[in-house]
BAPAFI-467875 format. One record per residue (C-alpha): residue number from 1; residue in three letters; x, y, z. Coordinates in steps of 0.05 Angstrom, whole numbers, plus 5000, padded with zeros to 4 digits. Example, Ala and Ser with C-alpha at 12.3 -4.5 7.8 and 13.67 -1.06 7.14 Angstrom:
<atoms>
(1,'ALA',(5246,4910,5156));
(2,'SER',(5273,4979,5143));
</atoms>
This chain:
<atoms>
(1,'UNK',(1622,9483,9449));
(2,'UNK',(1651,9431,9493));
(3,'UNK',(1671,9445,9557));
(4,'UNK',(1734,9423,9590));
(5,'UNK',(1709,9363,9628));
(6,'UNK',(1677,9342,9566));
(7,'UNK',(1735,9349,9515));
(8,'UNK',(1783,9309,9570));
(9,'UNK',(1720,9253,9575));
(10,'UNK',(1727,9242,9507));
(11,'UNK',(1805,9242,9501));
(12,'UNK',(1797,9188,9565));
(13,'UNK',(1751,9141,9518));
(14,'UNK',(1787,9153,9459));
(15,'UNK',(1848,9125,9492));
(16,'UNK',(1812,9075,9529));
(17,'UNK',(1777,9051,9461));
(18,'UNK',(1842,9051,9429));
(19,'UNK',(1876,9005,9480));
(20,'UNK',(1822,8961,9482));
(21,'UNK',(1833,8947,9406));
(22,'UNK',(1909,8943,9407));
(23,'UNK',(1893,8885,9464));
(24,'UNK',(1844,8848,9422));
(25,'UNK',(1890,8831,9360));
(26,'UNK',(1842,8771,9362));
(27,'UNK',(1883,8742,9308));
(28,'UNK',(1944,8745,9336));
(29,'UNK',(1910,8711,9397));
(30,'UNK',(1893,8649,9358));
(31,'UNK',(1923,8581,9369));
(32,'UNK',(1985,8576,9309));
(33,'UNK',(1950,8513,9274));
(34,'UNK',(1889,8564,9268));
(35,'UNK',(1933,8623,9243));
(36,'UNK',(1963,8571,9192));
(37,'UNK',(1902,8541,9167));
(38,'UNK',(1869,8615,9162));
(39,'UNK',(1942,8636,9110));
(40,'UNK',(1933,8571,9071));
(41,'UNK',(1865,8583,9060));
(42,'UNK',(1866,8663,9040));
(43,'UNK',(1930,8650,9003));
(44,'UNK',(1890,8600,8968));
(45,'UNK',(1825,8651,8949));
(46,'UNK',(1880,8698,8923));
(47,'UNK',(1914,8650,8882));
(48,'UNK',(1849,8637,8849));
(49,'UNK',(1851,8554,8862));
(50,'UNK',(1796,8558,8914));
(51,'UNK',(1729,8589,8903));
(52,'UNK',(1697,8632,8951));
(53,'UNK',(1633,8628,8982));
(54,'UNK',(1595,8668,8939));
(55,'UNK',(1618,8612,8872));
(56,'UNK',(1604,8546,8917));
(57,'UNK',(1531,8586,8938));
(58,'UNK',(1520,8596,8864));
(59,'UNK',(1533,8533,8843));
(60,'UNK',(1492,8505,8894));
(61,'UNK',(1437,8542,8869));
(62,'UNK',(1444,8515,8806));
(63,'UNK',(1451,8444,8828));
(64,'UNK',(1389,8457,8869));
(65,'UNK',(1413,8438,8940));
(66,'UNK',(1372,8460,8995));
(67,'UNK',(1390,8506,9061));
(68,'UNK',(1445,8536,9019));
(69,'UNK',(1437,8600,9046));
(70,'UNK',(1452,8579,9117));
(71,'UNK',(1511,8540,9103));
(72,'UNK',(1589,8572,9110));
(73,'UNK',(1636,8564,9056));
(74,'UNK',(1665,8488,9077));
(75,'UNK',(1591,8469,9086));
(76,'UNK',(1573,8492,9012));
(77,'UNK',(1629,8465,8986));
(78,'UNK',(1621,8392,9017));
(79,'UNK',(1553,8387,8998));
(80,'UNK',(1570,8406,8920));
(81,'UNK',(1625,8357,8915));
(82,'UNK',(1571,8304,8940));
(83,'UNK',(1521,8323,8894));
(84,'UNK',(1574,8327,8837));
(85,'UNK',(1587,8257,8853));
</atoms>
């Protein structure tokens, strides 16, 4: 059982943790060119015209292009359209 100090520590972190998120919306926070290019390019996935990382690191698997695995998703994609041609 907690005691009273306790239970009003926690209530004092709870609210503390909870303002501390509501002030890091670190989306919200970006610059608007960011925020844009970050829509275009989810829209995009869910649209199903762009591939996600996962497809562009399988297909450079297959097309046998090393340090794959450390590359992000424009990376992967970059280095299979160059080895496409």
């Amino acid at each position: 059982m907690a005691t009273q100090k306790q239970r009003s520590a926690a209530k004092r972190n709870v609210k503390r943790a909870q303002a501390g998120a509501r002030s890091k919306q670190t989306l919200k926070n970006l610059p608007k060119a960011t925020r844009t290019a970050l829509g275009k390019e989810g829209s995009k996935v869910r649209s199903g015209t762009e591939k996600s990382r996962q497809e562009y690191y399988e297909e450079a698997k297959r097309l046998g292009i090393e340090g794959r695995s450390r590359m992000g998703k424009a990376e992967l994609k970059r280095a299979v359209q160059r080895r496409r041609g």
